[in-house]
C-alpha atoms as one frame of an Amber mdcrd trajectory, in Angstrom:
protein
  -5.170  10.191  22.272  -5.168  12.115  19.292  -2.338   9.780  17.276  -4.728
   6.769  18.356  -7.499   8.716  16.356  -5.630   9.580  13.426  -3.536   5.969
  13.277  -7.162   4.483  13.145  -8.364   6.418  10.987  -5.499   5.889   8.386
  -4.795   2.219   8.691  -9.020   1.428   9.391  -9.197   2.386   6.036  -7.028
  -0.194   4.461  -6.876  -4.208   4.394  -4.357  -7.078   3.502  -4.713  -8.144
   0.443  -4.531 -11.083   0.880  -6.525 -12.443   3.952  -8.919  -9.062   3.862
  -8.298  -7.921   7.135  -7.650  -4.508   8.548  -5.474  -4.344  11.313  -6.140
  -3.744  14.910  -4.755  -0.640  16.737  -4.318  -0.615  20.521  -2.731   0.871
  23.550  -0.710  -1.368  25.950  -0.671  -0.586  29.778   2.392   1.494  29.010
   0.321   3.626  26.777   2.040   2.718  23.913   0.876   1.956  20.145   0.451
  -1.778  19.231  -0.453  -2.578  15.332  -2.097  -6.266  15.155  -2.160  -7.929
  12.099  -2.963 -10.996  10.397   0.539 -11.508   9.020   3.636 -10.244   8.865
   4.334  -8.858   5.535   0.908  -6.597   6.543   2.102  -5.640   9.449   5.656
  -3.987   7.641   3.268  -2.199   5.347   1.529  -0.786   8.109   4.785   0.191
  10.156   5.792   2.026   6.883   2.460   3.896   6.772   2.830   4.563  10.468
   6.224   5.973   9.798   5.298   7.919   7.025   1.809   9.734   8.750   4.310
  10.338  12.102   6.763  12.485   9.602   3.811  14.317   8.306   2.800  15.189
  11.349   6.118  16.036  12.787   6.763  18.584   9.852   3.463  20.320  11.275
């Protein structure tokens, strides 16, 4: 639960710039991570972010 808090809290913070959404985080029924988004090219920017805040915290 605590990557679901700090994944929120990252990517709540920002929003595509060009439909002004933010994207949606959830887990599936095999407790996994799902990133919605309104389109695609948001959704690789917030893979990247995810990416980059999951090598921050695995250098912890």
């Amino acid at each position: 639960m605590k990557y679901l808090d700090i994944f929120k809290d990252v990517l709540g913070t920002i929003e595509c710039p060009i439909h002004h959404q933010q994207p949606e985080i959830i887990k599936d029924d095999d407790d996994d991570l799902q990133i919605i988004c309104c389109c695609r090219k948001f959704k690789k920017e917030c893979l990247f972010l995810v990416h980059k805040i999951a090598g921050l915290m695995a250098k912890e």
